[in-house]
N, C-alpha and C positions, 0 to 999 in steps of 0.2 A: 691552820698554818699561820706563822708570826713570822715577819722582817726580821733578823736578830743581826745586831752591828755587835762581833768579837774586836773588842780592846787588847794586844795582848802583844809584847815583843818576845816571846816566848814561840816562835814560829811553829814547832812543832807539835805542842802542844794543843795552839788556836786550829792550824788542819785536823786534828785527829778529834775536838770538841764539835770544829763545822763541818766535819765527814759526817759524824755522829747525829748531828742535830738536821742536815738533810733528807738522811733517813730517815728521820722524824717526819718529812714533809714539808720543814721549813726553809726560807728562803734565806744564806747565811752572805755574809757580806763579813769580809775580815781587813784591818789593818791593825798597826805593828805600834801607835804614839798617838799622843793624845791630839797633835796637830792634823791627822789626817780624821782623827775624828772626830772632829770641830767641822770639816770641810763638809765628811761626809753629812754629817747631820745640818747643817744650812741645806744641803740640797736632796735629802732624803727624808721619808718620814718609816722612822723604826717603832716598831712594837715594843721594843724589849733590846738593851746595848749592855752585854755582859763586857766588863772593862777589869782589866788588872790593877791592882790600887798600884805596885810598883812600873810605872812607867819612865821609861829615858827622858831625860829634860824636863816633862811637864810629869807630873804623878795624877794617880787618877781620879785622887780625889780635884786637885786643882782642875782637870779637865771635865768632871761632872759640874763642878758650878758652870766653870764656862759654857758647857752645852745647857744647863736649866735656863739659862738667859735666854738660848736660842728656841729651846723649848722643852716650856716649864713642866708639863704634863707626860713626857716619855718615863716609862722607868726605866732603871740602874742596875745593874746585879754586880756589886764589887767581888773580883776574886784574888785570893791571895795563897801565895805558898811558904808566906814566910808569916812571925809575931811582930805586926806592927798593927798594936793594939789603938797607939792615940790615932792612925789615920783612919782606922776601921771606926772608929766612936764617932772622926767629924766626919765623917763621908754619912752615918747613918742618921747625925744629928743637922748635916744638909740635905737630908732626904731620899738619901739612896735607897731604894726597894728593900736588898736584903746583901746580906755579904755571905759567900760561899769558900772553904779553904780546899785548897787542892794538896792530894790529889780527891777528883772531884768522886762524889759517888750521883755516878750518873743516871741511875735511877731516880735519886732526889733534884738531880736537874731537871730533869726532863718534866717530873711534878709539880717545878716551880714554874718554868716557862707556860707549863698547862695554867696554872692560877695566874699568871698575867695575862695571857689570851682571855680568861675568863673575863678575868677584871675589866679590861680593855675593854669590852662589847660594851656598844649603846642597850639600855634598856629602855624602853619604848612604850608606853601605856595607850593602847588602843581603846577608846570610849566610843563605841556604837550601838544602836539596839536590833540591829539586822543583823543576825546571825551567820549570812552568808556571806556579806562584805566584813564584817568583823573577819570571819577564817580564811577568805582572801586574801586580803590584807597582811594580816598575822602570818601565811604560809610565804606568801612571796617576801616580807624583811625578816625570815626567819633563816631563809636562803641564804639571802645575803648578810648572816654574822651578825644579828642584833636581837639582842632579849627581847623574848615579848612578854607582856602581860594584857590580856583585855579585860573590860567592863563593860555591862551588857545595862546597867541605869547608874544612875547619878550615886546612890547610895554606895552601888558597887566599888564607886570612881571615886568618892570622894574618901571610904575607907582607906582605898589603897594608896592615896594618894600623903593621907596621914600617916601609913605603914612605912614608907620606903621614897627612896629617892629616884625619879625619874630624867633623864635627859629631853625627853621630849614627850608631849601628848597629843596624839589623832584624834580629834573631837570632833564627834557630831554634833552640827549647832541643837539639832531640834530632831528628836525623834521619839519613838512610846521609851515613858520612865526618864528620859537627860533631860537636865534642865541644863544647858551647856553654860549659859552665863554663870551661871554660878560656881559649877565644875572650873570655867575659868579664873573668877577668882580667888577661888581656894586656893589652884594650885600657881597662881602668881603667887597670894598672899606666903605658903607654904617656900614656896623656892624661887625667889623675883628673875633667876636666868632661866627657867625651862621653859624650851621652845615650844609654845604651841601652834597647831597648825589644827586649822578648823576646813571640815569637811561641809561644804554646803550648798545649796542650789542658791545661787549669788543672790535672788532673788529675798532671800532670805537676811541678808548682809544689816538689810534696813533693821535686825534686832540688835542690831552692835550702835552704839552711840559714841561717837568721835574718842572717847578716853577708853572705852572699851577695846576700840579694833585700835589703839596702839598697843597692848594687850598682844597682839597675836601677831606672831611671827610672818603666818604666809595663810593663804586660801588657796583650797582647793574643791573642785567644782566634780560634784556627782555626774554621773559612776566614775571612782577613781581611779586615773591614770598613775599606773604603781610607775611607772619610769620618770614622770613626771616628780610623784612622792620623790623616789630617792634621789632623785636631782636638789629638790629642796632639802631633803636629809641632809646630806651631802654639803652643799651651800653655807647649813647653818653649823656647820660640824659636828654632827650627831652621828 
C-alpha cells in the first residue's frame, strides 16, 4: 500500500484515478493546485504524488521544484492530456520519476506505482552467524515493508556489500566467521551514510576504539528487542 497525493484541477478525472487506486488498497489524498500541494506535503509524508503538469496559477512543474525543497526524496509522476513538450523535458530534467499522458492506461499505472512502492523500501543487510536470530530478525522487518538480505560470515557480508547498496546494516560485533570490525569498515568505506547498528553484549563494546564507535549509528543489546530495532530504524530514517 502507498500514500499517493493526486495533483489535478481536472476534478473528475482525479475521483475516478483515486476510486481506482483505493481499490488498489492504497491510501489517496486528492487536491485541485499546486498551493494546496505545497501545504499538503509540509505536513504529510507521500510515497508517490501524481501532479498534472497543467495547473491553475502555479504549473506543475513549478510546484514539483517547490515540493523537492520541502522534500528532496519523494517522487513525481507528471501527467498530462495535452503537447507540452518543453515542460515534460524540465519537469524530467528536475527530476520527476516518470510522466504519463492521459487518457491514462491504467493497467500501466497501477505497474508504475507498484515499482515505486518497490523502490521506496529500505533494504537492510542483516550480518549474523546464528541462524535463528538471523530469521527472526529477517521475518519481523520483513513485515514491516523492508528488503532484506542476510549474511551468515564476513565473507558473505562483505561480498554483498560490494554487490549493492544498503540503507542500513544489523551487525553482529563478534560471532563464528564475522569479523565485525572490519565488516564495518568496508561498508563505511563503501557508502560513508549507511546506518549501522551493531548487535552486542555491551560488554563487548570494549572491541570498538573511540574512532570506531563514531562508525556506528546505535547499539543494540542481545537477544534483540525488534520494537526497540524499529524505533532506531525509524529514528535514523531507514
Amino acid at each position: 500500500m502507498a500514500k499517493i497525493l493526486i495533483v489535478d484541477d481536472e476534478r473528475d478525472l482525479a475521483e475516478i484515478l483515486g476510486a481506482i487506486l483505493k481499490l488498489e488498497g492504497h491510501q489517496i489524498v486528492s487536491v485541485s493546485d499546486g498551493y494546496q500541494a505545497i501545504e499538503e506535503i509540509k505536513n504529510t509524508n507521500y510515497d508517490l504524488i501524481m501532479m498534472d503538469i497543467r495547473l491553475p496559477e502555479m504549473n506543475g512543474v513549478e510546484t514539483f521544484i517547490k515540493i523537492k525543497k520541502i522534500n528532496p526524496t519523494v517522487k513525481v509522476v507528471m501527467m498530462t492530456g495535452f503537447a507540452v513538450e518543453d515542460l515534460i523535458e524540465e519537469a524530467l530534467d528536475q527530476g520527476a520519476y516518470a510522466c504519463i499522458h492521459k487518457p491514462f492506461d491504467l493497467k500501466k499505472v497501477i505497474e508504475l506505482i507498484q515499482k515505486v512502492i518497490n523502490e521506496n523500501k529500505k533494504v537492510i543487510l542483516i550480518v549474523n552467524g546464528d541462524n535463528k536470530t538471523r530469521e527472526e530478525i529477517s521475518t519481523a522487518l520483513t513485515e514491516k515493508g523492508y528488503h532484506i538480505c542476510t549474511a551468515k560470515d564476513s565473507d558473505e557480508a562483505l561480498a554483498k556489500l560490494q554487490d549493492k547498496y544498503y540503507h542500513c546494516v544489523l551487525l553482529n560485533l563478534q560471532s563464528a566467521g564475522i569479523n565485525g570490525i572490519s565488516i564495518l569498515e568496508e561498508a563505511k568505506k563503501l557508502y560513508p551514510d549507511i546506518v549501522v547498528i551493531v548487535m552486542t553484549d555491551y560488554g563487548l563494546l570494549e572491541m570498538l576504539k573511540d574512532e570506531k564507535r563514531l562508525l556506528v549509528y546505535a547499539y543494540l543489546k542481545k537477544p534483540i528487542d525488534i520494537d526497540e530495532l524499529i524505533k532506531l530504524l525509524k529514528d535514523a530514517n531507514v
